[in-house]
C-alpha positions as CSV (number, residue, x, y, z in Angstrom):
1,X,91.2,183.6,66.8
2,X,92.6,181.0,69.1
3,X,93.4,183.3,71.9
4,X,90.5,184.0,74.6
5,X,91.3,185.8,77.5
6,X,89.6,185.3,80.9
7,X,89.5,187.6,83.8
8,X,89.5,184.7,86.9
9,X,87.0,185.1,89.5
10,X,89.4,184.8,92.2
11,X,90.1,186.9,96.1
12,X,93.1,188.1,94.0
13,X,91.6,188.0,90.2
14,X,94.7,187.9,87.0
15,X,94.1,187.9,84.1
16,X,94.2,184.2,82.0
17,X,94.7,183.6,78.1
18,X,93.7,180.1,76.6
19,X,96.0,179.8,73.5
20,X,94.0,176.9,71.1
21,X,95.8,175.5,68.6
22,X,93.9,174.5,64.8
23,X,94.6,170.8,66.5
24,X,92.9,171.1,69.5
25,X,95.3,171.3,71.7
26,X,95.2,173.9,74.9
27,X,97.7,176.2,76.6
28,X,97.0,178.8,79.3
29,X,99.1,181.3,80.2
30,X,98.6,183.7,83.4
31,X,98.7,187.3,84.7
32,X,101.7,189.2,82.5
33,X,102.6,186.0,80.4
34,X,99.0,186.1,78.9
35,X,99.8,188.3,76.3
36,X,102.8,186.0,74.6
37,X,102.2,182.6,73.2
38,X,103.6,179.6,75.4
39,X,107.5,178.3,74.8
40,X,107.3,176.9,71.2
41,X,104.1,177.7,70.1
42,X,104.3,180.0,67.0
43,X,102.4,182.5,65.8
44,X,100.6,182.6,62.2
45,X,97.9,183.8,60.0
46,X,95.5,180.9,58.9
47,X,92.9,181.5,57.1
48,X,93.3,185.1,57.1
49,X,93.2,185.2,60.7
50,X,96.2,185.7,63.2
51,X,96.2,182.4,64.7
52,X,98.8,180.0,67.0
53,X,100.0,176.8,66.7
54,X,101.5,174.1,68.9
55,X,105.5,172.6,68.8
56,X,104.3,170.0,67.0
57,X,102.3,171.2,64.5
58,X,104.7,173.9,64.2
59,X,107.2,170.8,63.1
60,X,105.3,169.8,60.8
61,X,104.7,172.9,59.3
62,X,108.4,172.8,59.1
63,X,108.8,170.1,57.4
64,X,106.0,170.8,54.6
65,X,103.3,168.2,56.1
66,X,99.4,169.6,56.7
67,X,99.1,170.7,60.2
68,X,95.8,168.2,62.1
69,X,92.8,169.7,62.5
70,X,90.3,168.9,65.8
């Protein structure tokens, strides 16, 4: 899944969620915006799992072309 979510050691600890998308790229949202994908990122299943994807790889999905891989 490309969603891992993180309690941060912290004097006043929030919760953390890494969104990864198939291209490598990175997101992290915090406290109650951890549990929604970033602005633009989209949400899909990939390889039979639920998985997300970045602006621009949601573009090209868009547009037909193969999404990069890391």
């Amino acid at each position: 899944m490309g969603i891992t979510y993180e309690l941060i050691d912290v004097p006043y600890p929030y919760l953390s969620a890494i969104y990864t998308c198939p291209c490598g790229k990175h997101a992290v949202r915090h406290a109650a915006e951890a549990g929604s994908p970033p602005p633009g990122w989209e949400e899909h299943v990939i390889e039979d799992s639920e998985q997300v994807i970045c602006p621009a790889c949601a573009r090209r999905r868009a547009e037909g072309k193969a999404p990069p891989t890391a």
